[in-house]
C-alpha positions as CSV (number, residue, x, y, z in Angstrom):
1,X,-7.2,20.8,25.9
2,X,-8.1,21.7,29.4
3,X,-6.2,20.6,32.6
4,X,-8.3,20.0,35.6
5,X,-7.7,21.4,38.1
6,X,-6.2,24.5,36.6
7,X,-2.7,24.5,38.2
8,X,-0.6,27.7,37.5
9,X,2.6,26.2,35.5
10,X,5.0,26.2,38.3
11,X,2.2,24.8,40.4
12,X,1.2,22.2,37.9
13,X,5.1,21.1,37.7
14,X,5.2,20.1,41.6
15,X,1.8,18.9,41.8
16,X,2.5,16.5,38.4
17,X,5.3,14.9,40.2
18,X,3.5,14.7,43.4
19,X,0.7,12.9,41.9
20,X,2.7,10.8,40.0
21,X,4.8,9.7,43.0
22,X,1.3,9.1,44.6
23,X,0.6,6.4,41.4
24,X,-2.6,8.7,40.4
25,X,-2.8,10.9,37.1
26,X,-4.7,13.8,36.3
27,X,-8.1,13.9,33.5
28,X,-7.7,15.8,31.0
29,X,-10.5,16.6,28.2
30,X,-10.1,16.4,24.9
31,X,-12.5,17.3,21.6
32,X,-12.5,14.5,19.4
33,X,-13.8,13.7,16.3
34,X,-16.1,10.2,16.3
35,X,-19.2,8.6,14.8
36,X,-22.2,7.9,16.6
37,X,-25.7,6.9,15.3
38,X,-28.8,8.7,15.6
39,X,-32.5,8.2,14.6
40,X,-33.8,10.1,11.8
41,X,-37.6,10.6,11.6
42,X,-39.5,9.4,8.0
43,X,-42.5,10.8,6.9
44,X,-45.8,8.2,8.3
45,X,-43.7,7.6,11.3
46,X,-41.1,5.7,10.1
47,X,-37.2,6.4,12.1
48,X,-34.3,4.9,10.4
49,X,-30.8,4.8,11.8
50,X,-27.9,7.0,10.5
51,X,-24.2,7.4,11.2
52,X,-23.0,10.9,11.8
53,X,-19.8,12.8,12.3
54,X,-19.9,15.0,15.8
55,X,-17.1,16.4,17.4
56,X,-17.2,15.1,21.2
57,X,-15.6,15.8,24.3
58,X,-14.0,12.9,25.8
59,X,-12.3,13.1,29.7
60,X,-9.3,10.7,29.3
61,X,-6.4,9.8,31.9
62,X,-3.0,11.7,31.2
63,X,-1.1,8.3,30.6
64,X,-3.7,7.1,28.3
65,X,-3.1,9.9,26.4
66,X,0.8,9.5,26.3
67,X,0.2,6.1,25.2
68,X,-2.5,7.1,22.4
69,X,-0.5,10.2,21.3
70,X,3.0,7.7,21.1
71,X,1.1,5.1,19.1
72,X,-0.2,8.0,16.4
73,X,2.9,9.8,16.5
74,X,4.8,6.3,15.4
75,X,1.9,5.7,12.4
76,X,2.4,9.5,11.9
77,X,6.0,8.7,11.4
78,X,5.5,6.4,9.1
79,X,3.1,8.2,6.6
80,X,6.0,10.8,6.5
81,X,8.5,8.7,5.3
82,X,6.2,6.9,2.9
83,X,5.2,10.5,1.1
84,X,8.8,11.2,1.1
85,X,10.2,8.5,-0.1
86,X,7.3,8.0,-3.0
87,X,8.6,11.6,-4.0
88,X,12.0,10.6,-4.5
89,X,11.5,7.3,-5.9
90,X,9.6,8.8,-8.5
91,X,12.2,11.7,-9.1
92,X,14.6,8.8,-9.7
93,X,12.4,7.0,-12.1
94,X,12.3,10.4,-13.7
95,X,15.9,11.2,-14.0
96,X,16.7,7.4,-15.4
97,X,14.4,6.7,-18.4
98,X,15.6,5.5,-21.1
99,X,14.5,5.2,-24.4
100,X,12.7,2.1,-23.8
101,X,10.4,3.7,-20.5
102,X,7.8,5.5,-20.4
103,X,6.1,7.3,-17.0
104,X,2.8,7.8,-16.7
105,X,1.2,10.0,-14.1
106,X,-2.6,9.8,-14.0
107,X,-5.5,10.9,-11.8
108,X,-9.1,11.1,-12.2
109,X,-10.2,14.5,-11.8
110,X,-13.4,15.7,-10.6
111,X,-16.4,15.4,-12.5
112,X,-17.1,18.4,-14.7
113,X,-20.8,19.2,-14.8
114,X,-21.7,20.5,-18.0
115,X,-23.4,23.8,-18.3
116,X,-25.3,26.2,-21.2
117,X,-24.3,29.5,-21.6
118,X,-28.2,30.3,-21.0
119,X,-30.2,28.3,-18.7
120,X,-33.9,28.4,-17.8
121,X,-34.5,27.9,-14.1
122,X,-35.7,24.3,-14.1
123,X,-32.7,23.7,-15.6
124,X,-30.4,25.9,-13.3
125,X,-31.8,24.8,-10.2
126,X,-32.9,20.9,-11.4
127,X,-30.9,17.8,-11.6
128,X,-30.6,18.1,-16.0
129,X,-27.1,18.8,-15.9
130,X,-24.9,15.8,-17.4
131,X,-21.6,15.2,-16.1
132,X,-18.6,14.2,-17.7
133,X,-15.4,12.0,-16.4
134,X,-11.8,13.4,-17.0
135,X,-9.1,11.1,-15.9
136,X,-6.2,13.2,-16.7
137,X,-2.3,12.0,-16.6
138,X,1.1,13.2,-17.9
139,X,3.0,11.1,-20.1
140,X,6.9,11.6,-19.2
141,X,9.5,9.9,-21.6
142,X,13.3,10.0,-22.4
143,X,14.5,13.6,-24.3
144,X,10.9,14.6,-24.6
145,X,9.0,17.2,-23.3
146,X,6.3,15.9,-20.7
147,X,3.2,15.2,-22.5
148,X,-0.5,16.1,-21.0
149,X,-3.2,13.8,-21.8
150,X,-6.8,13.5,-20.8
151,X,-9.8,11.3,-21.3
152,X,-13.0,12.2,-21.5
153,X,-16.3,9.9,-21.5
154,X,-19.9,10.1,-20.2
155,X,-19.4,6.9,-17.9
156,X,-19.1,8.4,-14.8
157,X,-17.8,4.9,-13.5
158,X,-13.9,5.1,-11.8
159,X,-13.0,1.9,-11.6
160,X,-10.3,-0.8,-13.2
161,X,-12.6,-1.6,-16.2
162,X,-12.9,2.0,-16.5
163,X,-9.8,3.3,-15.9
164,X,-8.3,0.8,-18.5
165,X,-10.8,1.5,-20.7
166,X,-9.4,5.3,-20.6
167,X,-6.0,4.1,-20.7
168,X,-6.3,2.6,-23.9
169,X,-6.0,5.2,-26.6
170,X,-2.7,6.3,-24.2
171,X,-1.1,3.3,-24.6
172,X,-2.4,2.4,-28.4
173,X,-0.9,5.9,-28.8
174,X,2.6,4.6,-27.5
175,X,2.7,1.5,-29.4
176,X,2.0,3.7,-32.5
177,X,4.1,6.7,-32.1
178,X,6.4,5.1,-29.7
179,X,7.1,1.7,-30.5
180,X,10.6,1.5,-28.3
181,X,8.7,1.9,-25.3
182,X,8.9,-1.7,-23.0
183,X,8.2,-0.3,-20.2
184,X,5.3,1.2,-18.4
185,X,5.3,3.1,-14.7
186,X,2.5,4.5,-13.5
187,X,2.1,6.8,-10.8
188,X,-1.1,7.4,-9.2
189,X,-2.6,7.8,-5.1
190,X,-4.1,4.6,-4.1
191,X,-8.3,4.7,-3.4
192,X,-9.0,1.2,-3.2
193,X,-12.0,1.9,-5.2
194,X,-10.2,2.8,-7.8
195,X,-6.8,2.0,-8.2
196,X,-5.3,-0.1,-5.5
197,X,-7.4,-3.5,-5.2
198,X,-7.5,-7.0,-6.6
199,X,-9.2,-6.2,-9.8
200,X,-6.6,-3.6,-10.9
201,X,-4.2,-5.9,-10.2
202,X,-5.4,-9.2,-12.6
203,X,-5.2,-6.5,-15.2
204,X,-1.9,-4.2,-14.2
205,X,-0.7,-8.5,-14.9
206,X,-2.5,-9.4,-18.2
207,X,-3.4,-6.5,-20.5
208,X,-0.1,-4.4,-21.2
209,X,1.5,-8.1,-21.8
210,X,-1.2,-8.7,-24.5
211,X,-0.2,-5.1,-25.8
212,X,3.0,-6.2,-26.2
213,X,4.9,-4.4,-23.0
214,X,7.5,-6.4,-21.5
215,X,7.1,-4.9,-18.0
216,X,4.8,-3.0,-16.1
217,X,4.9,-1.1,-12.8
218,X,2.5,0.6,-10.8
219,X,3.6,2.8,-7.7
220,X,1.2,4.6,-5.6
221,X,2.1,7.7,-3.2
222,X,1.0,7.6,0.2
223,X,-2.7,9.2,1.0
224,X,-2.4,13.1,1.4
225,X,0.8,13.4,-0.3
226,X,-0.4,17.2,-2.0
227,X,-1.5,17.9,-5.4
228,X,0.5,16.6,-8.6
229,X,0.8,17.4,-12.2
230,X,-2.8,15.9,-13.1
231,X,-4.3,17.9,-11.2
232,X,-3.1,20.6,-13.0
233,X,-4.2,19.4,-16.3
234,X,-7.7,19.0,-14.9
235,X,-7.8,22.3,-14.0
236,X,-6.8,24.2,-17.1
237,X,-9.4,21.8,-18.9
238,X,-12.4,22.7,-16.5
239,X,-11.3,26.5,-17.1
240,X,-11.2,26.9,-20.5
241,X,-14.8,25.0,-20.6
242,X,-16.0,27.4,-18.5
243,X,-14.8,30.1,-20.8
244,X,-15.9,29.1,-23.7
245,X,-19.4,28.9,-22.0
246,X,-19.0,32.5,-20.7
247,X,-18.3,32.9,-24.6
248,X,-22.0,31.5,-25.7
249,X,-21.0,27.7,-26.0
250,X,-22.7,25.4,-25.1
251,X,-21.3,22.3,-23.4
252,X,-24.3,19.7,-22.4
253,X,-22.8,16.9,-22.6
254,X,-19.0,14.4,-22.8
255,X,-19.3,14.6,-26.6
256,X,-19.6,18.8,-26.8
257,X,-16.9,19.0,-24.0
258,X,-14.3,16.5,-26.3
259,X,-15.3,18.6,-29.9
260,X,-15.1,22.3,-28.1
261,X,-11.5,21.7,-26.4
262,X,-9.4,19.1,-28.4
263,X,-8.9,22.3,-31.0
264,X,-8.8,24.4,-28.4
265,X,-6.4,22.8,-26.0
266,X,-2.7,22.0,-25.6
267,X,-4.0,19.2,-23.9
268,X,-4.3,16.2,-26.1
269,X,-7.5,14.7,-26.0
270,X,-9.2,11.3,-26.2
271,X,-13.1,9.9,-25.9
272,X,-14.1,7.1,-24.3
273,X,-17.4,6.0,-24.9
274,X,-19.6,3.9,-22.2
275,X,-19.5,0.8,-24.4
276,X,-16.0,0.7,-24.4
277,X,-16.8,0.8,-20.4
278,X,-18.9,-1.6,-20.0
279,X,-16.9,-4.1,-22.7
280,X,-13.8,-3.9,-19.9
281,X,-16.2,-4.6,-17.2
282,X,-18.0,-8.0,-18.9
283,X,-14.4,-9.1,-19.5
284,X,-13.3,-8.9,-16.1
285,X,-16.5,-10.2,-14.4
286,X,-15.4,-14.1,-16.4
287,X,-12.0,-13.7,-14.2
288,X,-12.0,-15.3,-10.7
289,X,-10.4,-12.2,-8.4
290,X,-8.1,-12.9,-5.3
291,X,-7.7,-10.2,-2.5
292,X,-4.1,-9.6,-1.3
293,X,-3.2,-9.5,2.4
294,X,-1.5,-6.3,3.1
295,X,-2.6,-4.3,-0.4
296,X,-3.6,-1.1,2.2
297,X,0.4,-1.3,2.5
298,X,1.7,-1.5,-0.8
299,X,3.4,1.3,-2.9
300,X,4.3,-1.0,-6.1
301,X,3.1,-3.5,-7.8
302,X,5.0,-5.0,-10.9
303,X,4.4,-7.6,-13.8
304,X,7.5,-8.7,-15.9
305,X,5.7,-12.1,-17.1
306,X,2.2,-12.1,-17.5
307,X,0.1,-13.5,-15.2
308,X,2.5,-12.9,-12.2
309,X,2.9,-9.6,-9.7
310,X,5.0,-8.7,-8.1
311,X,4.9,-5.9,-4.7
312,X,6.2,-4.5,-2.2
313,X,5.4,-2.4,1.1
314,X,7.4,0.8,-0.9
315,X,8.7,1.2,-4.4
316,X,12.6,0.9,-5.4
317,X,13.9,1.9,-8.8
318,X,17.2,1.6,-7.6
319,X,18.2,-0.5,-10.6
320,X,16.1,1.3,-13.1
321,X,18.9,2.5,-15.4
322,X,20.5,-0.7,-16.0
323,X,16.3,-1.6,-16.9
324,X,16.2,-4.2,-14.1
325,X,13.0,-3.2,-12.1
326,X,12.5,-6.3,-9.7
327,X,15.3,-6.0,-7.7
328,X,14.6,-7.6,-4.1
329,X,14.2,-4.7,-1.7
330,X,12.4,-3.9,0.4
331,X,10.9,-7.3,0.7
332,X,9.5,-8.0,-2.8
333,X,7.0,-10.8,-2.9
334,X,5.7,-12.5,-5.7
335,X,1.8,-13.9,-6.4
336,X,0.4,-15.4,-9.5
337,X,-3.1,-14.3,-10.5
338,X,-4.2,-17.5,-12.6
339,X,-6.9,-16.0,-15.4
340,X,-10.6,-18.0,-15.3
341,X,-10.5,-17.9,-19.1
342,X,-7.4,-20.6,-19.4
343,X,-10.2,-23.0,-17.4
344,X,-12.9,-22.6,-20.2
345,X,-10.2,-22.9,-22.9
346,X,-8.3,-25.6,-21.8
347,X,-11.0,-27.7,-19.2
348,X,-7.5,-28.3,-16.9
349,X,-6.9,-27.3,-13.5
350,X,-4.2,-24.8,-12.1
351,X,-1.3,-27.3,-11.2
352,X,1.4,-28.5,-13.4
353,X,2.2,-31.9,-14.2
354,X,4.1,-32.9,-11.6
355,X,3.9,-31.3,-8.2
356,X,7.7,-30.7,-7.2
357,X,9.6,-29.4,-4.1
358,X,9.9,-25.7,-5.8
359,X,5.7,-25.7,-5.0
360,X,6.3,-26.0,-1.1
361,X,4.6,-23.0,0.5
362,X,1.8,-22.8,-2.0
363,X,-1.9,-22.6,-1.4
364,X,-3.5,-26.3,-2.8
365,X,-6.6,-28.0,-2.6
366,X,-6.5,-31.9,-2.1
367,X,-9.1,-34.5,-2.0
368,X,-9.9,-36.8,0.7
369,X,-13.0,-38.9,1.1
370,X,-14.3,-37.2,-2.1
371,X,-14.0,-33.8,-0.6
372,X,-12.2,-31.2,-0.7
373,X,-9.6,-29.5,1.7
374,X,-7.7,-26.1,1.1
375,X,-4.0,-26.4,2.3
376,X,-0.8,-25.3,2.0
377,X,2.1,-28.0,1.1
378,X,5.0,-28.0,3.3
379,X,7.1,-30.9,1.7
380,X,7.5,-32.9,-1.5
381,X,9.5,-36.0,-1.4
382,X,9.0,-37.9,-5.0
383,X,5.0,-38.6,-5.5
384,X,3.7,-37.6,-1.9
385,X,3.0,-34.2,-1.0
386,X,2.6,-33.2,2.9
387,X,0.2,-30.7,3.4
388,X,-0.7,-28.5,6.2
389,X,-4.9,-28.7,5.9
390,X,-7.6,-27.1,6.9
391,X,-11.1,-28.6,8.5
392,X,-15.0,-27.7,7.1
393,X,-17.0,-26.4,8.9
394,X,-19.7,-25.7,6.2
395,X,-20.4,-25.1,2.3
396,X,-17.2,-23.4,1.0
397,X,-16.3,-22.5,4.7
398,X,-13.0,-23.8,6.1
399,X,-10.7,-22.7,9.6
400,X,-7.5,-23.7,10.8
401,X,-7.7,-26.8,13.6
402,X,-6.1,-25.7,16.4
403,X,-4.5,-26.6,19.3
404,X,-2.9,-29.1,16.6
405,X,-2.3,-28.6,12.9
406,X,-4.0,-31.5,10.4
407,X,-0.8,-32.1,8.7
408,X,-0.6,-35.3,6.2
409,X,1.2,-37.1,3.6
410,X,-1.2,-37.1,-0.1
411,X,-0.6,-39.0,-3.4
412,X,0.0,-36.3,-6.2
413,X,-3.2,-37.1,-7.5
414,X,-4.9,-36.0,-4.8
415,X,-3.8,-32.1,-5.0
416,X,-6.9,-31.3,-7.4
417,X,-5.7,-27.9,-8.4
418,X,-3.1,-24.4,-6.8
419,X,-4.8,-21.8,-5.6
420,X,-4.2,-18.3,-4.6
421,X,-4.9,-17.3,-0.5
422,X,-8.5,-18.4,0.4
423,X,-11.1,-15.2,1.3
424,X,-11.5,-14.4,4.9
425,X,-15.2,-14.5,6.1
426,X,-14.2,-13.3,9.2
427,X,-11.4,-13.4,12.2
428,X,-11.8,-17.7,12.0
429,X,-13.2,-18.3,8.5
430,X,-12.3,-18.9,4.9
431,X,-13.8,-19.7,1.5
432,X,-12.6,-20.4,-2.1
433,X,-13.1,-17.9,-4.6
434,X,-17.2,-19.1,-6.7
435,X,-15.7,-19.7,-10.0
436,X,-12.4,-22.3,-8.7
437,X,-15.4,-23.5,-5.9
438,X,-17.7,-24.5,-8.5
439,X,-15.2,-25.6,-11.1
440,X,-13.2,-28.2,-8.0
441,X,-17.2,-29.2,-7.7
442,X,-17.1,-29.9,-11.0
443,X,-13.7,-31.4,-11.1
444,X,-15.5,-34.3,-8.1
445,X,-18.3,-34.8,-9.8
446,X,-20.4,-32.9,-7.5
């Protein structure tokens, strides 16, 4: 950073105060990181526009800067005490398993790209090299030692469908070799292309439920929280792989990589093939998928009854030993994720029976003048609901009225089905989920 004008320090002391008496502040420069877009040239012609990375300087006002360096330093603040605390929640986890927990601390490591122990140079210097997925973890449970894992496939695909898809032999494994084991708490960092979003979610509810675990949690540390355990694992795989090669092996592919090391490793081992991939994925694509407000804030989700999750903005396990693991810390809140398949089973909507005064606060869709209106009811009081609506404003598209709300007494047959939060479009917009859209369409007849 460079002060203008270049004041000596006792000099810049008594001329900071005089200008500040004054009301005026110095400029100061500052090299900052920023995007900007530039034109590339294409062959015939052609220029296309790309985002780029530069490093820029950038004159700024001194009290802009106090103000920008306060409002980083508080966000700063925060991201320490979130990779603190992560830590020591899941040393406490740790320290309070029982025999019916089990910790599981998973990561996908990078891709290994397969090599022969002889290569021609097409294939040295060409794109023939395969590469294979390794999402390693260690498996923590009561009186044991810590148990290393890895999966290996040829998908080189990293999210939910995969990463259940490679957490299946691990927790087949459990209910075989384990079968006191309840409940599950994983431990992972939280890419939202991976781990932390909607889709995870529907299944962090559903599948270990269907496995037959009673409870489920899922904690993320805070982005740049260091290196853990996994990591570790990944990295004694990748170099005994490349020893081997340096021995004559060769390794060209997911399958050669699994056969060479599972004799060879203390690491246990497990394939996963791309079918067993893309089976996860066509079962999740049936599932109508809800995005959480506030899921770039959230350290722990939890499932205790399937089809409902629970989070919250940090994870608590203050009640672990005693096996109670949705204490109310910290602000839990509860959603339920409502599974498509129960509409193609059953041809019913999402609502119960009876709409009743425990509902108030949840998302509903009523009909009026054979349309309908997403809402949220406020009151039940015998068979008529009151519910706060919102207006169209196209096909699926609905915003709040405003400067008054459209708030009105319905029949309870006129709240067609519960839903989860509507999808922002944008900063005014909403829209319903396709699958619940097309099945209320179906639902009026339309």
């Amino acid at each position: 950073m460079h002060i203008k004008p270049p004041y000596s320090t006792r000099g810049l002391l008594k001329a900071y105060s005089t200008e500040v008496g004054r009301g005026r502040w110095w400029v100061v420069t500052l090299s900052q990181w920023c995007q900007e877009k530039v034109n590339i040239s294409l062959q015939g012609g052609e220029t296309r526009v790309s985002t780029i990375t530069v490093k820029k300087e950038t004159p700024i006002q001194e009290d802009e800067l106090v103000k920008q360096f306060q409002d980083r330093l508080f966000n700063f603040r925060r991201h320490i005490f979130n990779i603190r605390w992560q830590y020591k929640e899941y040393r406490n986890l740790r320290e309070s398993l029982t025999a019916k927990d089990c910790l599981i601390h998973i990561d996908f490591s990078e891709n290994y790209s397969c090599k022969y122990s002889n290569e021609i140079q097409s294939v040295h210097f060409g794109g023939s090299h395969q590469q294979v997925t390794l999402h390693t973890g260690v498996l923590y449970l009561v009186n044991q030692p810590p148990m290393p894992f890895c999966t290996i496939s040829p998908s080189r695909r990293h999210d939910p469908p995969a990463i259940w898809a490679h957490l299946d032999p691990i927790l087949d494994f459990l209910k075989k070799d384990h079968s006191d084991v309840q409940n599950l708490h994983f431990f992972s960092d939280g890419p939202v292309t991976q781990y932390k979003n909607r889709s995870n979610f529907y299944i962090i509810s559903t599948e270990p439920h269907q496995k037959g675990f009673s409870t489920v949690t899922w904690s993320y540390f805070e982005a740049g929280h260091g290196k853990g355990s996994p990591d570790g694992v990944g990295a004694a795989l990748k170099r005994t792989a490349d020893n081997l090669v340096r021995q004559g092996k060769d390794i060209p592919d997911a399958q050669s990589f699994f056969q060479l090391l599972k004799d060879t490793s203390k690491v246990k081992l497990y394939y996963v093939s791309e079918k067993e991939v893309e089976k996860k994925d066509e079962d999740l694509r049936q599932v109508p998928l809800f995005a959480l407000k506030g899921t770039m804030k959230m350290h722990e989700v939890l499932s205790i009854s399937p089809g409902i999750l629970k989070y919250r903005d940090i994870s608590c396990f203050c009640q672990a030993a005693e096996g109670v693991f949705d204490c109310p810390c910290h602000s839990l809140e509860e959603v339920t994720l409502v599974a498509m398949d129960a509409i193609n089973q059953t041809g019913k909507d999402f609502r119960p029976n009876v709409i009743e005064q425990h509902h108030s606060g949840q998302w509903c869709v009523v009909q009026y003048d054979d349309d309908p209106y997403p809402g949220i009811i406020l009151q039940v009081e015998e068979n008529h609901v009151k519910v706060k609506c919102m207006h169209r404003n196209g096909v699926n598209k609905f915003f709040w009225p405003s400067p008054r709300d459209d708030v009105n007494c319905y029949g309870d047959d006129q709240i067609i089905c519960l839903i989860q939060e509507p999808l922002a479009l944008n900063k005014r917009s909403v829209q319903l989920d396709r699958p619940f859209w097309e099945f209320i369409m179906g639902q009026l007849g339309k």
